[in-house]
N, C-alpha and C positions, 0 to 999 in steps of 0.2 A: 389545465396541466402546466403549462408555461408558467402561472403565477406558482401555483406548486414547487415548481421544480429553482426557482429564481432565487431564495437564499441559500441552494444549496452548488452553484454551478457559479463561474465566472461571467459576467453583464455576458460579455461578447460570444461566449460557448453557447448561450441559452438558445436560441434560435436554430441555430444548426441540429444542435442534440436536439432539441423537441425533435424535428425534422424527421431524423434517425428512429426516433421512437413510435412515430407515427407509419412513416414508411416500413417499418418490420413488424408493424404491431405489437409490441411491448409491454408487457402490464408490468409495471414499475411497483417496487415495492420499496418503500425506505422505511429501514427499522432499527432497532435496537441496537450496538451495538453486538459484535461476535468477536472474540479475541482470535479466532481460529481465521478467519475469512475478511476483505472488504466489501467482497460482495458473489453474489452466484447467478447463474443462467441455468435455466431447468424448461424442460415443456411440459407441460401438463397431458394430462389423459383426456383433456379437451382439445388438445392441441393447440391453447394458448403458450406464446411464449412470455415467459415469466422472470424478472430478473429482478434480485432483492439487495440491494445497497446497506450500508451502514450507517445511521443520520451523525456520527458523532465526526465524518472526513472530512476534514476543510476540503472548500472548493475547488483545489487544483487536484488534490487526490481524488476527488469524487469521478471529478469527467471524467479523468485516467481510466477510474476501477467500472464507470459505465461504458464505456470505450471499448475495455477491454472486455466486457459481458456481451453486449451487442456483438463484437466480432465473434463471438464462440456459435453465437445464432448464426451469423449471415455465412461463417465458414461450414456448419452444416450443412445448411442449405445448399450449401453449391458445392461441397462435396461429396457430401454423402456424411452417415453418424458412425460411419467406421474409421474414420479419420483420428489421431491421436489427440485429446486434449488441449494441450498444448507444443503441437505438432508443427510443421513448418507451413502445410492449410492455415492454421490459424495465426500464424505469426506475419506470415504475407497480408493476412483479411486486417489483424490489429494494425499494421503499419498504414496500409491504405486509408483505411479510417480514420486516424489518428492523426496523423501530415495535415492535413487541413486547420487542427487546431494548436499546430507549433508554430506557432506564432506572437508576435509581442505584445499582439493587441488582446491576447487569451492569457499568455505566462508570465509571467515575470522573466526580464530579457537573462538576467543575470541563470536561469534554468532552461534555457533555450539548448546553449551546447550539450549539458548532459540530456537531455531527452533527445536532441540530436543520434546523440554515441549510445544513448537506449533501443534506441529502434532501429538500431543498424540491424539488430537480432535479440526481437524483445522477449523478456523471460516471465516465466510463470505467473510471477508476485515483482513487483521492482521493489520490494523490500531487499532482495537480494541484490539489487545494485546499493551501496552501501552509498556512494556519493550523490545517486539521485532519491533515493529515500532519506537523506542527511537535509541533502534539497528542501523536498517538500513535507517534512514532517516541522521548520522553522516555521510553518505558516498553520500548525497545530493550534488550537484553543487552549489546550491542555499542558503548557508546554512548562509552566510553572511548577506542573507535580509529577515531569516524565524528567527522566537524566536517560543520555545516552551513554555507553560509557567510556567513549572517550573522554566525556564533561567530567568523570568520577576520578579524583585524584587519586593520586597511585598512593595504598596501602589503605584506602578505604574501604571499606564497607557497604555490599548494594545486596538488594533482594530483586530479583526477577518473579517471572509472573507463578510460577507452583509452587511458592515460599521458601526457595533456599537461596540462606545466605552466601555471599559470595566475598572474598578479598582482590580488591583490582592488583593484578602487577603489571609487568612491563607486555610493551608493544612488542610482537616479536613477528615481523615481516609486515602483514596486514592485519592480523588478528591479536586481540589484547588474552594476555595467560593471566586466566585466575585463579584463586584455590579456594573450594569449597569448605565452609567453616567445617562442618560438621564430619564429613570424611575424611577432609587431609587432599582428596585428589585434586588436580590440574582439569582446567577444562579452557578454552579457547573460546574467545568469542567475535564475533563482527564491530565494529565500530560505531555503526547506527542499533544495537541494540537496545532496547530500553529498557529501565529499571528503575529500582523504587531506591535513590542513596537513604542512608542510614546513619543516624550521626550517634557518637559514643553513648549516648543516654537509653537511645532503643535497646545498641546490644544490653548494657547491662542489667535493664529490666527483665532479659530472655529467662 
């Protein structure tokens, strides 16, 4: 399992996290990618627990999104399955777990303080932290064919993931205001969003 799990985890993570996986009994699944998901915890009708990751995360995302599954098991466990998803049960269980690998010799030092100010009170997905998802998405494989949009110059042109085109405009507070080609309407977006830019030749082929 350790040689398994070792291009997908940071040198120094690997030992621990096996550790974790072995102590809860685990069955690890790494698969496809899911646009909806990084990863889930589930128990089976065997009553194995079951947790299925994404293979396309780089390594600092990976621990995180395993991190964060493993705590969903160990906060049931000790709470009970009546406890809310992501409830403050599991937000204590993610933090405990987690501290041991914020560290320099696991992150990159320069992502220390936002994972710091992440788990003062960690949320659902840290996509919703726009600064530590801005973070760790720099260390994407894929990072030549994703634009975020703050990267997408204003009055350009991007496609997001259900195929509507979009025009970037202005920053207004923390969210960038765009308008959709095809309606006319306003819509607002996050700053580590990602999207597909668009350069004059695509639109006019439409």
């Amino acid at each position: 399992m350790e040689e398994v799990l070792a291009p997908y985890l940071p040198e120094n993570a690997l030992l621990p996290a096996f550790k974790l996986i072995q102590t809860h009994q685990v069955h690890l699944k790494i698969v496809k990618e899911r646009t909806t998901r990084h990863g889930d915890y589930r128990r089976g009708m065997d009553g194995r627990h079951q947790i299925t990751i994404n293979a396309n995360l780089n390594k600092y995302r990976f621990l995180m999104t395993l991190i964060h599954e493993i705590a969903h098991l160990v906060a049931i466990e000790q709470y009970g399955r009546n406890i809310k998803p992501h409830g403050i049960e599991w937000k204590k269980t993610f933090q405990r777990l987690m501290v041991p690998f914020i560290h320099p010799a696991v992150y990159p030092s320069q992502m220390l303080p936002l994972l710091a100010r992440h788990f003062r009170n960690p949320a659902a997905s840290s996509d919703t932290d726009a600064a530590l998802s801005i973070a760790l998405k720099q260390f994407d494989t894929n990072r030549a064919e994703v634009f975020f949009i703050y990267e997408v110059p204003l009055g350009s042109h991007f496609r997001i993931s259900n195929g509507k085109i979009f025009k970037r405009g202005p920053l207004r507070v923390k969210r960038f205001e765009c308008l959709e080609v095809s309606s006319g309407r306003m819509y607002t977006f996050k700053p580590n969003a990602e999207v597909e830019l668009l350069s004059d030749y695509v639109l006019k082929k439409r």
